[in-house]
N, C-alpha and C positions, 0 to 999 in steps of 0.2 A: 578521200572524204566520202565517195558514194560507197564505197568498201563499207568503212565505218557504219554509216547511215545505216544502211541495208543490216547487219549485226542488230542493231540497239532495234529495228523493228522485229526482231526473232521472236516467236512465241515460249524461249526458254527467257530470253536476256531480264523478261519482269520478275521472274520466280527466280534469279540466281540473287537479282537487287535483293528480294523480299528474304530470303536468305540469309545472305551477306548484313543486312540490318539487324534480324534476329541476335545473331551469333555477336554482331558486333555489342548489343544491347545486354547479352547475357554477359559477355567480359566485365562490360562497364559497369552490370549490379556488383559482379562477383567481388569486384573491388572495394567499389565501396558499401555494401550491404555490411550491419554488425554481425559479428561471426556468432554462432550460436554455441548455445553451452553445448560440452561432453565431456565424455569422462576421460579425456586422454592424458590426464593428469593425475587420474584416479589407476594404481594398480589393480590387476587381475585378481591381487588376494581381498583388498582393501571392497573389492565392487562383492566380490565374493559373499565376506562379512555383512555387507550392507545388504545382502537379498536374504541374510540368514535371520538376520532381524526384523527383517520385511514379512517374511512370512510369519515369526512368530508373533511379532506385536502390531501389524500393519492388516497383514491379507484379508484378517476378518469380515474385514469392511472396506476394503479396496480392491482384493479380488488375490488371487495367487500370482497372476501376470500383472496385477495392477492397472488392471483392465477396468475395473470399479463392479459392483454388485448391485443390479437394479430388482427394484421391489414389484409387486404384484399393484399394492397404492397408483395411484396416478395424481398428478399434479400440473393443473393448468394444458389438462389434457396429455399431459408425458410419463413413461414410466418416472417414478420416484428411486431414490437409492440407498444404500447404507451408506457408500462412499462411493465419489464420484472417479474418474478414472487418473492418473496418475500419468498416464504416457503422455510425455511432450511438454510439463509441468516446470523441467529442469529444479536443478537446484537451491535456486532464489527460491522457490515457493516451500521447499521444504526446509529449510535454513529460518526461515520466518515462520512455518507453523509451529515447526519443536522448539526452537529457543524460546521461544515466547510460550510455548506450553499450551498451546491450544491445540494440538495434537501429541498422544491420541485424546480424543475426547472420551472426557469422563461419563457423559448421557447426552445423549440425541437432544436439542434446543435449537430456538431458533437464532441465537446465539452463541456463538464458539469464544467464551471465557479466557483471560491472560490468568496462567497460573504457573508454576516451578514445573523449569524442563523434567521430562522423567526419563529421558536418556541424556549420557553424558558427551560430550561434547566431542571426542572421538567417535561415538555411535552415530551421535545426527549425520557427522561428516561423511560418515560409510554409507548411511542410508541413502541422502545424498549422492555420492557418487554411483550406488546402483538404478536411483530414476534418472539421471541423466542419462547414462549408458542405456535406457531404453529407446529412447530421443530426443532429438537435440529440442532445446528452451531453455530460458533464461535464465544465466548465469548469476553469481554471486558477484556484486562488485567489488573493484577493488578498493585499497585505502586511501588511492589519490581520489574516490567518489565519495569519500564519507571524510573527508579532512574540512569541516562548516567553517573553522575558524579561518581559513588561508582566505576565504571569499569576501571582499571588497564589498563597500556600502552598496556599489551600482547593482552588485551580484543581489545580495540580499534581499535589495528594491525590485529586483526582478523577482526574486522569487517570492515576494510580498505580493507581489500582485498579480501573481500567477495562481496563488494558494486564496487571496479571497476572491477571485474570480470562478475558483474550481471545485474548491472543497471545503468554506465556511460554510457552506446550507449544512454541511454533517458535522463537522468540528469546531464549529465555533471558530471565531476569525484569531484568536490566540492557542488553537487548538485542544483546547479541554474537553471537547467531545461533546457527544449529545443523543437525544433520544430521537428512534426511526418508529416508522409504522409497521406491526404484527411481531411486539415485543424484542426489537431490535434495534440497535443501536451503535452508536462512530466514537470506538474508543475513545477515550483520551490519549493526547501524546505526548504527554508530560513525563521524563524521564524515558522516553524511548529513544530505546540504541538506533544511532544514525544508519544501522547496517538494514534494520529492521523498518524503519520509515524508507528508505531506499526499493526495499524486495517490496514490500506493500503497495508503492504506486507502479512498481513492474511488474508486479504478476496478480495486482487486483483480487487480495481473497473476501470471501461474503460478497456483500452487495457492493464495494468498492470496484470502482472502474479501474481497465487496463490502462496504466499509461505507459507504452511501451516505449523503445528506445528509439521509436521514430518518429514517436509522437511528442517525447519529451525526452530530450539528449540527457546522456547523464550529466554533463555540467550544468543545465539546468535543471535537473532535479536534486543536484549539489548545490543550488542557489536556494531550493524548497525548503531545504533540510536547515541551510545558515538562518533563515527566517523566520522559522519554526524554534529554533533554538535559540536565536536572539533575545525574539521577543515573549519567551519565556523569562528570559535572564533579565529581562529588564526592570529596574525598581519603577517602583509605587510614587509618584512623584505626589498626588492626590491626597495620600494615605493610605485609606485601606483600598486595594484594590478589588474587592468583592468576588478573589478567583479568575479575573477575567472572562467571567460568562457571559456577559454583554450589558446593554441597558436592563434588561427586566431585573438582574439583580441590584444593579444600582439604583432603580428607583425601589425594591424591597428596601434595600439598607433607607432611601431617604424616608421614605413613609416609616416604615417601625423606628428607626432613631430618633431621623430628623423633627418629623410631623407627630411621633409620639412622646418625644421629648417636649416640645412646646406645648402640647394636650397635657402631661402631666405637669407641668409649670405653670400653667392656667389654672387647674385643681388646686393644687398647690395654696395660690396666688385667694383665689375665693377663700378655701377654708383658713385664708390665717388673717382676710382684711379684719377692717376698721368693725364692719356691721356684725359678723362674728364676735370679737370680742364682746362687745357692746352686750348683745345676747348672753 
């Protein structure tokens, strides 16, 4: 025992502990940390192709390395850019720009527009696979992440109330969208691919925040997407549902119908009385 004693007061045995805890702490991320995207599923021809299209329809404005291209401008005291940089972006982010067509962009706005992909769908893929192989970032999910219908009520209620908690200030609480300040604005998500609402809250493009995979698991941002798409699908029990844009449209509908229906029944009403005739 004095043996022992005498070891544990060594001036190494605190720094082997401090060690030992390290390594031991680095196993236990490695485990369970999500793995990052790469291209190790992408071949050497396929990455090849995607840097060949990179340069011709991409570098102008992301750089040759895709490094991004800063301007001379400054903004909010930083250089300004054509395009910002590309490495560490992964796949998600580019799977979501080009299907949806807001890249490339057609002119500089403070706004990046939904418009018809302009490369075809084996191209997005290659392009894809060459920014990934720059490094590693966030992967494409797969189809057990975008499967809304398999999610139970409880799921959906989670992710009802995670989506007006999070992101009705910008989309409206049935997600229809809405207007921002310095002429920009939160799509509408009406008719959007589950794949596409998926990458948009992991890899946050424009002014939308990251909500990463550790911040929000993919099953619950599987519960985002059933909720979003629910209560899209849902009827109009009401009547007319006025779009789901909130109260300010429902009280438009009641004033111009409601309140201007009775105003002209009143009109109405005067010009055809007793006293009228009479006259």
């Amino acid at each position: 025992m004095r043996k022992l004693s005498t070891r544990r007061r060594h001036p190494i045995a605190g720094l082997l502990v401090i060690a030992f805890a390290l390594v031991l702490a680095g196993a236990l991320y490695s485990v369970v940390a999500p793995e990052p995207a790469t291209a190790e599923s992408a071949s050497a021809s396929e990455i090849e192709a995607g840097r060949e299209l990179f340069l011709v329809g991409c570098a102008s404005c992301h750089g040759l390395n895709a490094q991004g291209i800063e301007t001379k401008a400054e903004h909010d005291g930083k250089p300004g850019n054509y395009g910002p940089s590309l490495i560490g972006v992964g796949a998600a982010a580019v799977g979501f720009q080009m299907e949806t067509g807001r890249m490339p962009m057609a002119k500089t706005a403070p706004q990046v527009p939904v418009k018809s992909p302009n490369y075809s769908q084996e191209e997005i893929d290659q392009i894809a696979a060459y920014i990934a192989s720059l490094a590693p970032g966030p992967s494409r999910p797969s189809d057990e992440y975008l499967d809304w219908e398999s999610v139970d009520k409880e799921g959906v209620s989670a992710g009802g109330e995670f989506f007006r908690t999070n992101c009705t200030a910008c989309h409206n609480s049935t997600g229809q969208g809405g207007a921002l300040p310095d002429g920009r604005y939160a799509p509408s998500l009406v008719g959007v691919e589950p794949i596409h609402i998926y990458e948009a809250m992991l890899t946050g493009p424009q002014q939308m925040p990251v909500f990463s995979e550790e911040v929000l698991t993919p099953e619950e941002k599987l519960q985002v997407i059933a909720y979003i798409k629910q209560v899209q699908n849902q009827p109009t029990h009401g009547g007319v549902g006025g779009g789901g844009l909130g109260p300010v449209v429902d009280g438009m509908f009641v004033w111009i119908i409601g309140i201007g229906g009775l105003i002209g029944f009143a009109v109405w009403i005067g010009m055809h009385g007793t006293r009228v005739k009479k006259q």
